[in-house]
C-alpha positions as CSV (number, residue, x, y, z in Angstrom):
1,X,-59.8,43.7,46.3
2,X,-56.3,44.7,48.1
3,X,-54.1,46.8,46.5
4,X,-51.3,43.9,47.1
5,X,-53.9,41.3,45.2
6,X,-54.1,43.6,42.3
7,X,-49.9,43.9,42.0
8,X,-49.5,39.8,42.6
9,X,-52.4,40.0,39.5
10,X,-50.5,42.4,37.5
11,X,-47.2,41.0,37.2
12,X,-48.7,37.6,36.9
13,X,-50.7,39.0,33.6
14,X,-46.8,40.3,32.3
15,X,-45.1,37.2,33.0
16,X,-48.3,35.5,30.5
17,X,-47.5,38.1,28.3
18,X,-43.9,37.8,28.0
19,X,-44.1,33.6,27.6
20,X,-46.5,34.4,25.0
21,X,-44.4,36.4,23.2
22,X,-41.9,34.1,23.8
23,X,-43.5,31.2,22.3
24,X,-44.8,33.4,19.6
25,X,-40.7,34.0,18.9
26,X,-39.8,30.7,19.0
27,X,-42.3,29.5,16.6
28,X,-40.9,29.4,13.6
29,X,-37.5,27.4,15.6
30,X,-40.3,24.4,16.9
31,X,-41.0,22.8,13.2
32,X,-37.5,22.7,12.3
33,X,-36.1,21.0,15.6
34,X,-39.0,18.6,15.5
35,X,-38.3,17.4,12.6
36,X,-34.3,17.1,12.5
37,X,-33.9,13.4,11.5
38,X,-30.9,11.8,13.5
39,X,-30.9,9.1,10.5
40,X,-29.7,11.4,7.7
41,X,-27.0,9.7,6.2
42,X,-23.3,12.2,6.6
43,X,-21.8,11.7,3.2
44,X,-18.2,11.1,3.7
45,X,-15.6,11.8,0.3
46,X,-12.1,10.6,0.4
47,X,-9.8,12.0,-2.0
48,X,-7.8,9.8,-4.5
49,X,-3.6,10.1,-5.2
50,X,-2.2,13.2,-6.9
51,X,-5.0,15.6,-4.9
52,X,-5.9,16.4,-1.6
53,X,-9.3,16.9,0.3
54,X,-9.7,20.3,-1.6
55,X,-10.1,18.8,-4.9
56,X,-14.0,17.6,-3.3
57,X,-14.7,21.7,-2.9
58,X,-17.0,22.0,-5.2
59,X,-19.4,19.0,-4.7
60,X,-19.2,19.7,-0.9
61,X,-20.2,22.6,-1.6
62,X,-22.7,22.0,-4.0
63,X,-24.0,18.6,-1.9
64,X,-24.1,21.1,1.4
65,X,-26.5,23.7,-0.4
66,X,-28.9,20.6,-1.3
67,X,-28.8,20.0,2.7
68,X,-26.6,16.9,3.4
69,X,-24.1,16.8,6.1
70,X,-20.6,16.6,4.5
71,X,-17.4,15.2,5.7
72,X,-14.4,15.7,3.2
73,X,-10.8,13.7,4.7
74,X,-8.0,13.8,4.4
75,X,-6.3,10.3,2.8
76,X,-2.8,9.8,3.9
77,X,-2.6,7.7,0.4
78,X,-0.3,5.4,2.3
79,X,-1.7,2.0,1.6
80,X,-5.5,0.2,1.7
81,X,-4.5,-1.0,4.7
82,X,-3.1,1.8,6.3
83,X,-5.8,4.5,4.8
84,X,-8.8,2.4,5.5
85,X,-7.5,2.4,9.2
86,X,-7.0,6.2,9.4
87,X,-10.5,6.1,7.7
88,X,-12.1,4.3,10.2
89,X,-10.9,7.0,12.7
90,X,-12.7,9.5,11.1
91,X,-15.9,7.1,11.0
92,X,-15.9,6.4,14.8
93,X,-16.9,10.1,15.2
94,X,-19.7,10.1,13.4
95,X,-23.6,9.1,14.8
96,X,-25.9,7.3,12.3
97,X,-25.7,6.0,8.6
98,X,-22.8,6.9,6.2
99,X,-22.4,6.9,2.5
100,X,-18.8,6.3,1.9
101,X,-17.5,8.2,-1.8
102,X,-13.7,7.7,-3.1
103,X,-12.6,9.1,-5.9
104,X,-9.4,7.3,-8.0
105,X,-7.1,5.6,-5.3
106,X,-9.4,6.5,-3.1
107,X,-12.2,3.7,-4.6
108,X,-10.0,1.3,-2.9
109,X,-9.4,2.6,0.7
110,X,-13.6,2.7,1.2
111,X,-13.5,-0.9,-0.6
112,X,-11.1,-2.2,2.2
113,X,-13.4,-0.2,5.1
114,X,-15.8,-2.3,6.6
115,X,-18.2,-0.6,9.1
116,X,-21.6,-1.6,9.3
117,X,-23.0,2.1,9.6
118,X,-21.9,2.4,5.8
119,X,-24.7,2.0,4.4
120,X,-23.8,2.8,0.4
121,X,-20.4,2.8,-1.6
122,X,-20.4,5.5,-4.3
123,X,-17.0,5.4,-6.7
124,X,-16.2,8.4,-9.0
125,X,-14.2,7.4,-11.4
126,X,-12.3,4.9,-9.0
127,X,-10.6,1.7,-8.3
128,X,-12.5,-1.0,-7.1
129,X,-10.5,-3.6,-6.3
130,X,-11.8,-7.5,-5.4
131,X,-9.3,-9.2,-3.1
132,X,-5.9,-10.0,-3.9
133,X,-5.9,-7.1,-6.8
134,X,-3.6,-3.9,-6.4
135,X,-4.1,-0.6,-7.9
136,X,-1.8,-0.8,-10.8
137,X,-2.8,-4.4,-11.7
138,X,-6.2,-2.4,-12.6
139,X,-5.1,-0.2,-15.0
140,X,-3.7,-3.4,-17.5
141,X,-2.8,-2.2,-20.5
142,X,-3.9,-5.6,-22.4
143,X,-7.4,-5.9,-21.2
144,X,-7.9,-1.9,-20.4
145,X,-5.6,0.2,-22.3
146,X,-5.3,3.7,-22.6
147,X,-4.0,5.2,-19.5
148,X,-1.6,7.6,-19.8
149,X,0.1,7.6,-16.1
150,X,3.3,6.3,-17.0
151,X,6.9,7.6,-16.9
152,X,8.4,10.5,-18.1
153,X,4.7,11.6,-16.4
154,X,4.3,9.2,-13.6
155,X,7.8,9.8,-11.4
156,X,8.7,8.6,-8.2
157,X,10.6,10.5,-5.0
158,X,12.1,9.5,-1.3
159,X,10.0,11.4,1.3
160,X,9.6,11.4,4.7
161,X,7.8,8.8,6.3
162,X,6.9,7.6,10.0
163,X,5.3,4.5,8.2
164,X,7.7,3.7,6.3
165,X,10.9,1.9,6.8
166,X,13.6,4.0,8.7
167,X,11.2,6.7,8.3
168,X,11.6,6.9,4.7
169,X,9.2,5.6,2.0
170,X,9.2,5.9,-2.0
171,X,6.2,7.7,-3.5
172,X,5.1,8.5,-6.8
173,X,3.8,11.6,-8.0
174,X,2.5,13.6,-11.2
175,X,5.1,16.3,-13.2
176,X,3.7,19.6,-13.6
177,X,4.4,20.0,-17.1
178,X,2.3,16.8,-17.8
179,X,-0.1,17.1,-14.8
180,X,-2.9,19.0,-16.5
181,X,-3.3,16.6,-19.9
182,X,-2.9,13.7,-17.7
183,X,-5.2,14.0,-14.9
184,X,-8.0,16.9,-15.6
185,X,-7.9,18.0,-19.5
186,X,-11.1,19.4,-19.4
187,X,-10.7,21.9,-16.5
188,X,-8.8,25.6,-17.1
189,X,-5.2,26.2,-17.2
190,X,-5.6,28.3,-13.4
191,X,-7.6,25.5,-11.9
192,X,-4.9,22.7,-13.1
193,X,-2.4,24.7,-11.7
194,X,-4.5,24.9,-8.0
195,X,-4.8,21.4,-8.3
196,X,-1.2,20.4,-9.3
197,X,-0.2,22.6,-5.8
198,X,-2.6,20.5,-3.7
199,X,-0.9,17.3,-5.2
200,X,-0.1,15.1,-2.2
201,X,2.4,11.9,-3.7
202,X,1.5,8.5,-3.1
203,X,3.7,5.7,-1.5
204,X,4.6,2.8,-3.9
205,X,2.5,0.9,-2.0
206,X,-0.5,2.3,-2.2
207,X,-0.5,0.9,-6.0
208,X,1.0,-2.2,-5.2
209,X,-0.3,-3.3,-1.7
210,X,-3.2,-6.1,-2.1
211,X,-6.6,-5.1,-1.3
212,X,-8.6,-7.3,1.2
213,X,-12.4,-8.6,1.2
214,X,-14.2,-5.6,-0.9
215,X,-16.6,-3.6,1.0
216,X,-19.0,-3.5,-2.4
217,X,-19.6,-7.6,-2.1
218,X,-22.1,-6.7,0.5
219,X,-23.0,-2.9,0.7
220,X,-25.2,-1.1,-2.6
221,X,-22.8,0.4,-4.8
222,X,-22.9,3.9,-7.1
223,X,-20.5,4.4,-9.7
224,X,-20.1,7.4,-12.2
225,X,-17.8,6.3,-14.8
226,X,-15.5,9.2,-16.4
227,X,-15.6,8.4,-20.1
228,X,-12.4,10.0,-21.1
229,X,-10.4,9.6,-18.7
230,X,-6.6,9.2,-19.0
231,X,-5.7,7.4,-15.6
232,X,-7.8,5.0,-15.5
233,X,-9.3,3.7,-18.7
234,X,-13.0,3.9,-18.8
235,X,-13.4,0.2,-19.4
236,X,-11.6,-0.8,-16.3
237,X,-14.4,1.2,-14.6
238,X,-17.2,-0.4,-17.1
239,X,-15.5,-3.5,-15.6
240,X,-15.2,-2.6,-12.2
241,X,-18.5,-1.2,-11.8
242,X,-20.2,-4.2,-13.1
243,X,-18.7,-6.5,-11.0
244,X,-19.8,-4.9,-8.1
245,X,-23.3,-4.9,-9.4
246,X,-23.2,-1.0,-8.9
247,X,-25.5,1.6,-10.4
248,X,-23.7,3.0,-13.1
249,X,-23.9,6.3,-14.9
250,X,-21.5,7.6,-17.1
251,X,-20.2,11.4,-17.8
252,X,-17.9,12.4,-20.8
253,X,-14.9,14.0,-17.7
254,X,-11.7,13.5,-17.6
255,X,-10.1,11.8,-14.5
256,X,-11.2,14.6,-12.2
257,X,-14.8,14.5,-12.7
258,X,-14.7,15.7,-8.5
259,X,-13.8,19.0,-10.0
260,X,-14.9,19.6,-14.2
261,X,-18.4,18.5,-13.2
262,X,-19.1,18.7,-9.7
263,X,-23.0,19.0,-9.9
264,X,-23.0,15.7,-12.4
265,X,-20.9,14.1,-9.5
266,X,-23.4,15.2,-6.6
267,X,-25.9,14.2,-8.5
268,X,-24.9,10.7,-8.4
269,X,-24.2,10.9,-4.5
270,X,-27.7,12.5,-3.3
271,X,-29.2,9.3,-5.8
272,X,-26.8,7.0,-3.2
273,X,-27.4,9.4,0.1
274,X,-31.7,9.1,-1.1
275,X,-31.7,5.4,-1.2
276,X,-30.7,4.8,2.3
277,X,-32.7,7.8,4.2
């Protein structure tokens, strides 16, 4: 054999060897690519009034360790309306199936979206409104009462607005010195006061606007019901919940369940996120 043969046969035996050990690198990599499912629902969490996206920290967090893909927004707590539309915006970007989860105010904005990639409604604690009703018709102090988010608490403030008229608007927003005993009794005096400098006021109209065609007549619905709650009285969610034929569970939490008990609250969201995979 020529000398030139056995060089051509050498470097063909080191180029085996190094896609061998190649393959042998990647190995572990293959099972995990192969089996990424493109149909894994993203599990999208809109905040309610009086908080901001932070406020779902903990049960992203807690959801993203179990594995889901998480989306946390940012709800401009303008109006249904106007929310569901900024909403939808965020929707368009994602691929696949969605679990939609609104906490408070935030039960109606994901009522009044209507995308046919949501594939599950979960409310925490949250208004679910049926068309024609507005936030504050929900919390009726006749047939529900017991909330506490009334004035001296409950106060209102002009802000600047580029939806609102002149670019003004009226919103309404929670005193600090009431803040914790309204709104999340059961959570420390440091993480009240973390929360209470996230608050982001809500227009007037977010209460008052009236909500469309509800989402939750035609999508499976998940609600965990706070049982002492002092926004919105746990029978108006008893009642809310079982008009919209959701599955119900039930957690003794103040308002902001999203943050006393965030594994109970992921809990009921991987049950929602399971159903549709």
């Amino acid at each position: 054999m020529s000398s030139s043969t056995n060089v051509a046969n050498s470097r063909r035996r080191r180029m085996l060897g190094v896609l061998a050990a190649t393959v042998v690198a990647l190995g572990p990599f293959v099972p995990a690519l192969a089996s990424a499912d493109p149909g894994e629902p993203t599990l999208v969490l809109v905040h309610g009034a009086f908080a901001d996206a932070t406020s779902w920290d903990g049960v992203a967090a807690e959801l993203r360790g179990r594995g889901y893909r998480v989306v946390t927004v940012d709800n401009p707590l303008r109006g249904p309306r106007h929310d569901a539309e900024a909403l939808q915006g965020v929707l368009d970007s994602i691929d696949g199936p969605v679990v939609l989860v609104g906490h408070s105010y935030g039960g109606s904005v994901i009522t009044n979206t209507h995308d046919p990639k949501v594939e599950a409604n979960v409310y925490i604690a949250a208004f679910a409104p049926a068309q024609g009703e507005f936030v504050l018709g929900l919390i009726d102090p006749i047939r529900f009462p017991g909330s506490q988010l009334l004035p001296p608490a409950l106060q209102v403030r002009v802000v600047d607005d580029a939806t609102g008229i002149a670019g003004k608007n009226v919103d309404g927003y929670i005193e600090q010195p009431y803040f914790r005993d309204i709104f999340a009794q059961d959570v420390s005096a440091d993480t009240a006061a973390n929360m209470y400098a996230h608050q982001h006021s809500a227009a007037l109209n977010a209460n008052l606007e009236p909500s469309g065609s509800p989402s939750w007549a035609s999508t499976p619905n998940w609600y965990l019901i706070s049982g002492a709650d002092r926004v919105i009285p746990a029978a108006a969610q008893r009642f809310m919940a079982g008009r919209a034929g959701a599955t119900t569970r039930e957690i003794n939490s103040s308002h902001a369940s999203l943050v006393s008990q965030p594994i109970a609250v992921a809990d009921t969201i991987a049950e929602a996120a399971d159903s549709v995979r």
